[in-house]
C-alpha positions in Angstrom: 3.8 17.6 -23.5 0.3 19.5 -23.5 -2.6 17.6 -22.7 -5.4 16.6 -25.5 -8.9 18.9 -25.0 -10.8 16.1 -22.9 -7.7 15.2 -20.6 -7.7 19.1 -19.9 -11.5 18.9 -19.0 -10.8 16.0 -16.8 -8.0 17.4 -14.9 -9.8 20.9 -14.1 -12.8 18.8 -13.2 -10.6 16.8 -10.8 -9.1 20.1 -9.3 -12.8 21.5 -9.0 -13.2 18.7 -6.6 -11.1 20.3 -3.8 -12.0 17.9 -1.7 -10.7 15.1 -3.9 -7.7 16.7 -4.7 -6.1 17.6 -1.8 -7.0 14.6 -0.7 -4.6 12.7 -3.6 -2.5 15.3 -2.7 -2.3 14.7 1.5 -2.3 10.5 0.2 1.0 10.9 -2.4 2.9 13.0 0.2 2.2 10.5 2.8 3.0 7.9 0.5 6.0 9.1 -0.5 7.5 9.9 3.2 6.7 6.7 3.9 8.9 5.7 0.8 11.9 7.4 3.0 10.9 5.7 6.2 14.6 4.6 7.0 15.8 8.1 6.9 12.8 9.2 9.0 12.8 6.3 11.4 15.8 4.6 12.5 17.9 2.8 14.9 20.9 3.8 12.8 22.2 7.2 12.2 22.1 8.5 8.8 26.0 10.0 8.6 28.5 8.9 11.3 32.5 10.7 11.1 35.1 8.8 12.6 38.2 9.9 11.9 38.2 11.9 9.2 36.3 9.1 7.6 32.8 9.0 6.8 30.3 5.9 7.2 26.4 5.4 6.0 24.9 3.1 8.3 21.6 2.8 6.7 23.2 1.6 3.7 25.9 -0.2 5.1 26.1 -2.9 7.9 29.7 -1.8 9.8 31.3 -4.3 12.3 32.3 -2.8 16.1 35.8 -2.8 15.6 35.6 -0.4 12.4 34.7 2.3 15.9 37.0 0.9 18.3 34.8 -1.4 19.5 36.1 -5.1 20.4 33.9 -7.3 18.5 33.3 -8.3 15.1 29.6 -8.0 15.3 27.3 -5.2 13.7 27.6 -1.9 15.5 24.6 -1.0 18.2 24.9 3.0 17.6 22.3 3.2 20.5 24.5 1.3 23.2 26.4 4.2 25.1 29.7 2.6 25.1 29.8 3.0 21.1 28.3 6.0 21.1 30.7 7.3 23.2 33.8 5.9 21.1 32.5 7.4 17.9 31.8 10.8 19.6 35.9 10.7 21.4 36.8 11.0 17.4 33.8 11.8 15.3 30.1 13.1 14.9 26.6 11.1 14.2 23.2 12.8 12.5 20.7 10.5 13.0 17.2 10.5 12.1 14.5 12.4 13.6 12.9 8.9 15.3 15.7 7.1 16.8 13.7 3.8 15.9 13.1 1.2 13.7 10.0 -1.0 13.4 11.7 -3.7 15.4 13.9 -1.5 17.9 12.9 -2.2 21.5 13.4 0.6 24.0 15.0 -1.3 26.8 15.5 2.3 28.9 11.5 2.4 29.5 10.7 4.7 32.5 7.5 2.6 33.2 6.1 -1.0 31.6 5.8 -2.0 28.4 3.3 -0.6 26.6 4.2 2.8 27.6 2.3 6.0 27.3 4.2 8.4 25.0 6.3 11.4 26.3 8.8 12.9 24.6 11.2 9.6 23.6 8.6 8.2 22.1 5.8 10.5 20.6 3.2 7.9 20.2 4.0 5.4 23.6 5.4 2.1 22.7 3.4 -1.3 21.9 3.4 -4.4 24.5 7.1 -5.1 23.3 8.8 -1.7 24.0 8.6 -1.0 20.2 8.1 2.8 18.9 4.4 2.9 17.9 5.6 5.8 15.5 8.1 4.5 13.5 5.7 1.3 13.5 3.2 3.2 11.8 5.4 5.1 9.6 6.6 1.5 8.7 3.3 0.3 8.2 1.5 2.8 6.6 4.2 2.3 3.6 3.9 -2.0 3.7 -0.1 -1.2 3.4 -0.4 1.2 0.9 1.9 -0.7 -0.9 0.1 -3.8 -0.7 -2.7 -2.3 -1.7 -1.3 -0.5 -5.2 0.8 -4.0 -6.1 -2.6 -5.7 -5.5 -4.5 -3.1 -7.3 -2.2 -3.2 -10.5 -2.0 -6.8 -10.4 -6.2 -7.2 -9.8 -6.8 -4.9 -12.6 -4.6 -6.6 -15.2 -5.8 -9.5 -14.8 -9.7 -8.1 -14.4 -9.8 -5.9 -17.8 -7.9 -8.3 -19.8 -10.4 -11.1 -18.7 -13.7 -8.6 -19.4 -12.2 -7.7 -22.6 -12.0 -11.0 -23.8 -15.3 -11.7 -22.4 -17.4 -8.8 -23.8 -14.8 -9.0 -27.3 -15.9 -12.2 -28.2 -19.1 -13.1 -26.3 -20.9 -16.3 -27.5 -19.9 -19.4 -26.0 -16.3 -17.7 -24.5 -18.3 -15.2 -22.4 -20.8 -17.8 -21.5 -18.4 -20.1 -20.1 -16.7 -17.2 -18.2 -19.7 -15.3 -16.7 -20.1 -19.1 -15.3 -17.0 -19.2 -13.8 -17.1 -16.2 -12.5 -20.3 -17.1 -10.5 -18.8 -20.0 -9.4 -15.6 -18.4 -7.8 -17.5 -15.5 -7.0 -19.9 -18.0 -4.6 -16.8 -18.9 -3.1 -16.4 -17.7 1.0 -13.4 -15.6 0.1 -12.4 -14.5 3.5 -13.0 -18.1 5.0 -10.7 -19.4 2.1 -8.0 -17.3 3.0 -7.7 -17.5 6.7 -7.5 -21.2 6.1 -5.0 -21.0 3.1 -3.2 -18.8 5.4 -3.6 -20.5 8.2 -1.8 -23.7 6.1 1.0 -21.6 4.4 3.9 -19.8 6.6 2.5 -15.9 4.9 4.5 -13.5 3.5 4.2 -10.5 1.7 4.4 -12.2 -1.4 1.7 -15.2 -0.3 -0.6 -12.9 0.5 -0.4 -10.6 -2.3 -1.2 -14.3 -4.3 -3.8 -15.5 -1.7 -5.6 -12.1 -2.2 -5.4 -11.6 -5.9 -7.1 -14.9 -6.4 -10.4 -13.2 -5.3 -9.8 -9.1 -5.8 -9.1 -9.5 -9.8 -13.5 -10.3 -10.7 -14.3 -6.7 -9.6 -13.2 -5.0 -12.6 -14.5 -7.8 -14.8 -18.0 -6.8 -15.4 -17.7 -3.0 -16.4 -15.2 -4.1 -18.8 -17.4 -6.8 -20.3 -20.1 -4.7 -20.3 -18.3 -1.4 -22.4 -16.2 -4.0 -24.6 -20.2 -5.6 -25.5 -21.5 -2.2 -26.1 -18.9 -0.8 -28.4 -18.0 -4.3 -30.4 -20.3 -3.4 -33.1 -19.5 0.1 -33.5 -18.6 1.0 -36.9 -15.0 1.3 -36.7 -14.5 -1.8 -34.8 -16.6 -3.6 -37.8 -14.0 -1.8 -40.3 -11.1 -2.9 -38.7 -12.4 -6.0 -38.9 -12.9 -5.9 -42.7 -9.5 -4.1 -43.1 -8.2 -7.9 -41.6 -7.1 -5.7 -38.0 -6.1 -7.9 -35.5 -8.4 -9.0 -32.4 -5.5 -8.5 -30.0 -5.1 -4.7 -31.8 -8.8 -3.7 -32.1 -9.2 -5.1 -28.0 -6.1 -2.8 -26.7 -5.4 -0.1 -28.8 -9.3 1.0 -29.8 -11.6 -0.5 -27.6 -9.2 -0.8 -24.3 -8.9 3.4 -23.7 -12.8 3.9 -24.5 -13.5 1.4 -21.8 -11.4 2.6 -19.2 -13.4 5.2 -18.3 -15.5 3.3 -16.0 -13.2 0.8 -14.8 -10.5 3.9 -13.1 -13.1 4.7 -11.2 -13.0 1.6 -9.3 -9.7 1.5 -8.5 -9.6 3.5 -5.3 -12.1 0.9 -4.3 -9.8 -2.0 -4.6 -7.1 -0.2 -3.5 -8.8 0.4 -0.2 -10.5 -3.3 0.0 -6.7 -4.2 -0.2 -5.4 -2.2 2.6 -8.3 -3.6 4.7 -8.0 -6.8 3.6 -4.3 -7.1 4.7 -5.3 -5.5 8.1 -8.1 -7.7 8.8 -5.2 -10.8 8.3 -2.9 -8.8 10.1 -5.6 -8.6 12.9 -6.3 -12.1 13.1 -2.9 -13.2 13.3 -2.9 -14.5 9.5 -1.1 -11.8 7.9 2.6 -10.6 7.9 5.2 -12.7 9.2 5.4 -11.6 13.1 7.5 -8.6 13.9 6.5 -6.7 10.9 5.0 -3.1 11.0 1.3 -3.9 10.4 -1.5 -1.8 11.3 -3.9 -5.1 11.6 -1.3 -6.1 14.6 -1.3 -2.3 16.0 -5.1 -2.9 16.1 -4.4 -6.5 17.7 -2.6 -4.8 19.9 -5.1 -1.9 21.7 -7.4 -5.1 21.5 -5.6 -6.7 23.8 -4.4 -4.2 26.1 -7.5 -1.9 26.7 -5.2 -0.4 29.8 -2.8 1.7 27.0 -5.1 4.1 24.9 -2.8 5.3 22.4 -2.3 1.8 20.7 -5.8 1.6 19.7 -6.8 5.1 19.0 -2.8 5.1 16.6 -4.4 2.6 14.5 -8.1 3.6 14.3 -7.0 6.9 13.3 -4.1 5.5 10.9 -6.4 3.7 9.0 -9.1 6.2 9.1 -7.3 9.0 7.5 -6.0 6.5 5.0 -9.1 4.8 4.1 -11.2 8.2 4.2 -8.5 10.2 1.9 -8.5 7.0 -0.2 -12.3 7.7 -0.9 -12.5 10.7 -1.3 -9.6 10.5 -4.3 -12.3 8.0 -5.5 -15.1 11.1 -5.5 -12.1 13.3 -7.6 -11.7 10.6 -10.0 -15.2 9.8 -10.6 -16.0 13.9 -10.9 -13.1 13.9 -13.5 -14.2 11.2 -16.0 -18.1 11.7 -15.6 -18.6 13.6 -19.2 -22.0 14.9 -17.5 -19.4 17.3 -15.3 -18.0 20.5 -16.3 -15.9 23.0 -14.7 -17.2 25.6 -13.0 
C-alpha cells in the first residue's frame, strides 16, 4: 500500500528529525521487550525436559509431584532440591533474569537492599526483590498506562470538541462552561482522596485519571471543527441532506487531526507521571506491583542504597525524555511550514 503525496512529506519530514526518530525508534523497542518481560525476567524457566517430556512453566502452573517432588503444590524451580530432581532426568533454559517482579532473593550475601553484583545487576529493593526485573516489569505497566489512558483521553476529548466546535450556539456554550468548571477542579487533590477511599487498581486508576486527562484535546478540536464548519464543502454536504455524524468524522475529523496528534506524546507522558506520582505517594498500584513511583518511594526512603533512586530517576528520565522528543518528530512531521531537506 503506497502512501498518498502529503503522508510521504510527513514521513521524510519525521525521519529528517533524527533526533525524533530514533527516539520512537529506542521508545517501540523498549516497549516491545517490555511486552516479553516474562521470557526476559523470571522466576520460572522458559523450557524444562523431564523425561523425555517437555513442560512450559511460564505458561503453565505444574504441581511438585509432576518432578518427583512430594507435594501437590506449584513447583519452586529455584529451590535446590527440585532443581536437582529435574536435572537427575532432564534440562531447564531459563531466562536471562532469574526473577520476577515479586521474587525475593532469600540467598542475599549482605541486607536487604542490596548493592548489585553479578546475581542481581541492579541491587535489590528493601524486600530482597530484583530492581531489574522490577523495572523491566514496570517500565511495561507505565507505558502501558499511559497509551490505554492516551487512547481513551483522546476519544473522549475529540469527540467532545467536535461536537462543540460542530454545532456551537447554545451546545458549545454550555460545554466551554463545563469545561471551566471541571477544569477549576484540584485534579491531583481529587484523586489522592478518591484514591485514598477506593482499594486502586489498574483499572480504578485508569478511570480516576481519565476523568481529568480527556479536556486537553478539547480545545484544538473545537477550535479547527469552528474554523472549517463553514467551509464550502461542509455547506454542500449540508444541502446534499449529508449527515452531521458523517460530515463531523469522515470530512472534518482527518482535517482536524492535525493539531490534536501533536498533543498526544504530551498526554501520554502526563500519564506515565501521573501514575508514578500515585505510585509515589502510596495511592497507586495495588502493593507488590512493579511501579516506578514505589522504586522512587523506595531510594526516598533508604538514602543508604544508591542504586534504588538513581534506577528510577534514570528509568523515568530516558522514558519521559525519548517521549518528548517523539513529540518534536511528530510536530516537525505535520507542520506544512516544514520541508525536507
Amino acid at each position: 500500500m503506497s502512501l498518498s503525496a502529503i503522508n510521504r512529506r510527513r514521513y521524510q519530514n519525521f525521519k529528517a528529525n533524527k533526533r525524533g526518530y530514533w527516539s520512537m525508534v529506542l521508545f517501540v523497542s523498549l516497549f516491545i521487550l517490555s511486552l516479553f518481560a516474562e521470557f526476559i525476567a523470571n522466576d520460572k524457566p522458559l523450557l524444562v525436559s523431564y523425561k523425555d517430556q517437555f513442560y512450559f512453566p511460564t505458561f503453565v502452573t505444574y504441581p511438585e509431584t509432576d518432578f518427583g517432588g512430594d507435594f501437590e503444590t506449584a513447583t519452586d524451580y529455584r529451590d535446590p532440591f527440585v532443581a536437582d530432581l529435574i536435572e537427575e532426568d532432564g534440562w531447564q533454559i531459563w531466562p536471562p533474569i532469574r526473577y520476577s517482579y515479586t521474587t525475593i532473593n532469600y540467598d542475599l550475601k549482605s541486607p536487604a537492599p542490596s548493592s548489585p553484583d553479578f546475581e542481581n545487576w541492579l541491587g535489590t529493593d528493601d524486600q530482597g526483590r530484583d530492581v531489574l526485573a522490577r523495572v523491566i516489569y514496570g517500565y511495561r505497566i507505565s507505558v502501558s498506562f499511559g497509551l490505554i489512558l492516551t487512547i481513551f483521553s483522546s476519544l473522549i476529548g475529540v469527540s467532545a470538541g467536535a461536537v462543540q466546535g460542530y454545532f456551537g450556539g447554545w451546545t458549545d456554550l454550555i460545554f466551554q462552561r463545563v469545561l471551566e468548571v471541571w477544569g477549576g477542579m484540584p485534579s491531583l487533590y481529587i484523586l489522592i482522596i478518591l484514591a485514598s477511599l477506593i482499594e486502586p487498581t489498574f483499572t480504578i486508576l485508569l478511570v480516576l485519571l481519565l476523568l481529568f486527562s480527556w479536556p486537553s484535546l478539547v480545545g484544538v478540536v473545537r477550535a479547527e471543527f469552528l474554523r472549517s464548519r463553514n467551509f464550502d464543502y461542509v455547506r454542500a454536504a449540508r444541502a446534499l441532506g449529508v449527515r452531521d455524524s458523517v460530515i463531523m468524522f469522515k470530512h472534518l475529523l482527518p482535517n482536524s487531526m492535525v493539531s490534536a496528534l501533536t498533543f498526544l506524546p504530551f498526554i501520554l507522558t502526563g500519564s506515565i507521571v501521573s501514575l508514578t506520582s500515585l505510585d509515589f505517594l502510596g495511592l497507586g498500584l495495588p502493593p507488590g506491583s512493579a511501579s516506578l513511583g514505589e522504586l522512587l518511594a523506595q531510594g526516598k526512603a533508604n538514602l543508604q542504597a544508591p542504586w534504588l533512586g538513581v534506577t528510577a530517576f534514570l528509568t523515568l528520565s530516558i522514558m519521559l525524555t525519548l517521549a518528548f522528543f517523539m513529540q518534536e518528530g511528530i510536530r516537525d512531521a505535520f507542520d506544512p511550514r516544514k520541508t525536507f531537506q
